[in-house]
N, C-alpha and C positions, 0 to 999 in steps of 0.2 A: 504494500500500500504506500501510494506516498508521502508526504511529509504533507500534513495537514489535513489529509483526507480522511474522509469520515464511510463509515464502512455499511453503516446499518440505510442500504439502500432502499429497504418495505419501508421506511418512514415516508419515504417522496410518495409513494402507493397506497400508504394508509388513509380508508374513510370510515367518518366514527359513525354516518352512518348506519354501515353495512358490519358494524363489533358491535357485537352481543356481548360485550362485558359492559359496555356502555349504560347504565340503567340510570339516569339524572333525577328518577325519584325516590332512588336510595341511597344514603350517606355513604361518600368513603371516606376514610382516613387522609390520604394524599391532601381530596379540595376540602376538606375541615381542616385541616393542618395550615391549608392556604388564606385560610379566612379567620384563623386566630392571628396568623402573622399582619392582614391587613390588604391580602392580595381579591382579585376581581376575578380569578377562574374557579368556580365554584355556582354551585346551585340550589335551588331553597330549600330541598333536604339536607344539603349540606350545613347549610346556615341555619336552620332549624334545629340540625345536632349541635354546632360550634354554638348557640347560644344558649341551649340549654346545659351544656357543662360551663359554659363560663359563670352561670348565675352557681353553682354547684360550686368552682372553682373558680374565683374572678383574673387568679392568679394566673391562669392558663396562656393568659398572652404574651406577659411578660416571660413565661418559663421558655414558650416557645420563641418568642426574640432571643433569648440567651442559648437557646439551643443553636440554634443558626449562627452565632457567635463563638460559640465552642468550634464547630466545624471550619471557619473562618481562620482561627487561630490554631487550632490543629494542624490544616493543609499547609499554612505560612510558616510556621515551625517548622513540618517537616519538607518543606520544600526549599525556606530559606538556611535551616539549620542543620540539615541532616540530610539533605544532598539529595532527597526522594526526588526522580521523575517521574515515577507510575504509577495512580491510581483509581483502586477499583471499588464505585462506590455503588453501594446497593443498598436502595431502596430511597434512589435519590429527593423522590417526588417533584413536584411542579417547581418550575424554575423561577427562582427570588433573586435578590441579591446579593455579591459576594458565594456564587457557584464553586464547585472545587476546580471547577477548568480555569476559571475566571481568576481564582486568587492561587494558583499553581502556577498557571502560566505567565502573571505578574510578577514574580521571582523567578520563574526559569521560564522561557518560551518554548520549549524543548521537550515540554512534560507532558506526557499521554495520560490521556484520563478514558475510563470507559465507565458508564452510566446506566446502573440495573435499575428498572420496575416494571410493572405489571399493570399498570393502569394506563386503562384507553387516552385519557385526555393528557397524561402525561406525555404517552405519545405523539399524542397533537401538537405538543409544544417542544419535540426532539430538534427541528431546527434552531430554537434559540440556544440550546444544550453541545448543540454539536458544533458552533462556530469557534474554530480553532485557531490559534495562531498558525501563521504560515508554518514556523518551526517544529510545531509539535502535533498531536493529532487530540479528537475526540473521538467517541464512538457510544453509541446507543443499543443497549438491550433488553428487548422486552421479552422479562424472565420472572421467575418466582423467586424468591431469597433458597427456597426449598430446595429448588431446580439445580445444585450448589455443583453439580458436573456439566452439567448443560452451560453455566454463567466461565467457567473457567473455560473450557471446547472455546467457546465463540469470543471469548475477552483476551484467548491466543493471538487471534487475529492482529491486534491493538498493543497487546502489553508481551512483553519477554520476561516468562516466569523463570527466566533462571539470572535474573536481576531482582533488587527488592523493590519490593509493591507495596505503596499504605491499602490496606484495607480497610475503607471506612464503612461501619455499620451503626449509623447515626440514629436514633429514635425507632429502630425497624425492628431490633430482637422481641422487645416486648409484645410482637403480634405474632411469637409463635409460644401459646400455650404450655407448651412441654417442656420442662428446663432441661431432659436428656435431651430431646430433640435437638433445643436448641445450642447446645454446648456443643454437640455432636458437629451443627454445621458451622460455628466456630473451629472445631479441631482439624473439619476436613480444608475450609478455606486456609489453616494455616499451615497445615500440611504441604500443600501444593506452594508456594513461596519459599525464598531460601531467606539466609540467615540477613541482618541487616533489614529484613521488611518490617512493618510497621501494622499495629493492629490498632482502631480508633473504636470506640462503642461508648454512646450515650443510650443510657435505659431509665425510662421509668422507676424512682424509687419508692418503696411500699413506707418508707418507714422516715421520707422527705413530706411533712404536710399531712399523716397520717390519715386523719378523721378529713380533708379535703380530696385527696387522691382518691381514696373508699368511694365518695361518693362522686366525683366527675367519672373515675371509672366504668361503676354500676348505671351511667346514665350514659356514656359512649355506649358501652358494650350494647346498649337497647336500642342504639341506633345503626351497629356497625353490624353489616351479616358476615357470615364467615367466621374467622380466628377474631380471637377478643382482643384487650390489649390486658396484659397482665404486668401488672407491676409488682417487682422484685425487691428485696432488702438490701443492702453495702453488700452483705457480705454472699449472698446470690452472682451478685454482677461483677466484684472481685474474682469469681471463681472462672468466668471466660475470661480473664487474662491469663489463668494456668497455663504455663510452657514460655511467656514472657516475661521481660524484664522492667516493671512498669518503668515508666518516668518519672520525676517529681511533677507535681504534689502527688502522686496517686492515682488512686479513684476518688476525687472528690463529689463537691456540686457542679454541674460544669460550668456556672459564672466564676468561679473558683479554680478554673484550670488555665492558668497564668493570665491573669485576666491585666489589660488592659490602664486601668485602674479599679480605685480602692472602691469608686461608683460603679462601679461594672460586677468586680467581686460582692458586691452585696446583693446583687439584683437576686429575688429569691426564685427558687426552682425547684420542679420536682423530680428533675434528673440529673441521675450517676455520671460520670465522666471519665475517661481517662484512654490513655495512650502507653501499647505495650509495644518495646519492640525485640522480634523474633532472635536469640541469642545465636552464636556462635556451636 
């Protein structure tokens, strides 16, 4: 492929249409995630669920500003501090601000990013995902975080696994249920990476906001079909770093994960943070 090109050519061909995954009068996660943060792609079941957990959790917006912050400062670390050109981010959802392509390729032009999720509308908006610097590439995949052989096969295409890769898994673990499940597809993505790669995961904490989390929770899940969102304790979400070597601070909050300022570190959240990276 060459330098700047983008691979995932069913985006030029996709009509949402003709996807039946497409259903605008049922909430998804991705456009409620879009409309806490403040964004216009979303629709009034969407908006229907995002307002009903805000009144549950008023905090929800601020948490998710600071989430998108984390990810921000994550990618710029390891791109400006740790030399990372590649990576693989899944379950990126609809495109904001401050993208991993966008703040990787602002310290290196150079850096390949490829972009997993499973939502129709997502899709829709792969071209503003996929604009690459000339020097580096992007790339689009429409996958399940599950699908965890299938996302590595086609993210070959774009990234060289025998180089180290940040794997970001931002806000996304907590919508698989099963904690063996989910560690399992933690073990297999870091499996496939060699040493020097980089592991990222902000989750949902059970025990951040206790008696607020309980109940935005219980009133998502009544809106979200499918996998719920389950939120986990420190020491749950400490336990997908097994095999890494965390970085300072930890696993914190993630407005707590080298944050900016002392304004920024206090913004409150109800998610785990941290950055491991794959040893020797």
């Amino acid at each position: 492929m060459a330098k700047g090109q983008r691979s995932a050519g069913e985006t030029d061909s996709w009509d949402p249409a003709t996807d039946s995954r497409l259903d605008i009068t049922v909430a998804h996660v991705a456009r409620v995630y879009n409309y806490w943060l403040g964004g216009k792609d979303n629709f009034a079941a969407d908006r229907i669920a995002a307002e009903n957990t805000i009144v549950a959790y008023p905090g929800i917006r601020l948490s998710a500003r600071a989430n998108r912050a984390f990810l921000a400062r994550t990618v710029r670390h390891l791109a400006e501090t740790e030399g990372i050109r590649q990576f693989l981010d899944i379950g990126t959802g609809l495109p904001t601000a401050d993208n991993t392509h966008e703040v990787a390729q602002a310290a290196a032009p150079e850096s390949r990013i490829v972009y997993v999720d499973n939502d129709p509308l997502v899709l829709a908006h792969a071209r503003a995902l996929l604009t690459s610097s000339p020097e580096g590439a992007t790339d689009y995949l429409d996958a399940d975080l599950r699908d965890t052989d299938q996302i590595l096969a086609q993210a070959a295409g774009v990234l060289d696994f025998t180089r180290p890769v940040a794997i970001m898994l931002v806000a996304i673990l907590h919508y698989i249920p099963d904690p063996a499940e989910a560690r399992q597809i933690v073990t297999r993505l870091l499996d496939s990476v060699p040493s020097g790669s980089f592991l990222v995961i902000s989750h949902a904490g059970s025990d951040l906001f206790p008696d607020e989390i309980a109940a935005f929770e219980k009133i998502l899940n009544e809106f979200l079909p499918g996998d719920h969102h389950v939120a986990r304790p420190h020491r749950e979400v400490r336990r997908f770093f097994d095999g890494t070597e965390l970085l300072t601070p930890g696993v914190v909050r993630v407005s707590e994960w080298r944050p900016g300022s002392a304004k920024e570190a206090g913004i409150p959240t109800t998610l785990w943070g941290g950055v491991g990276r794959v040893p020797a």
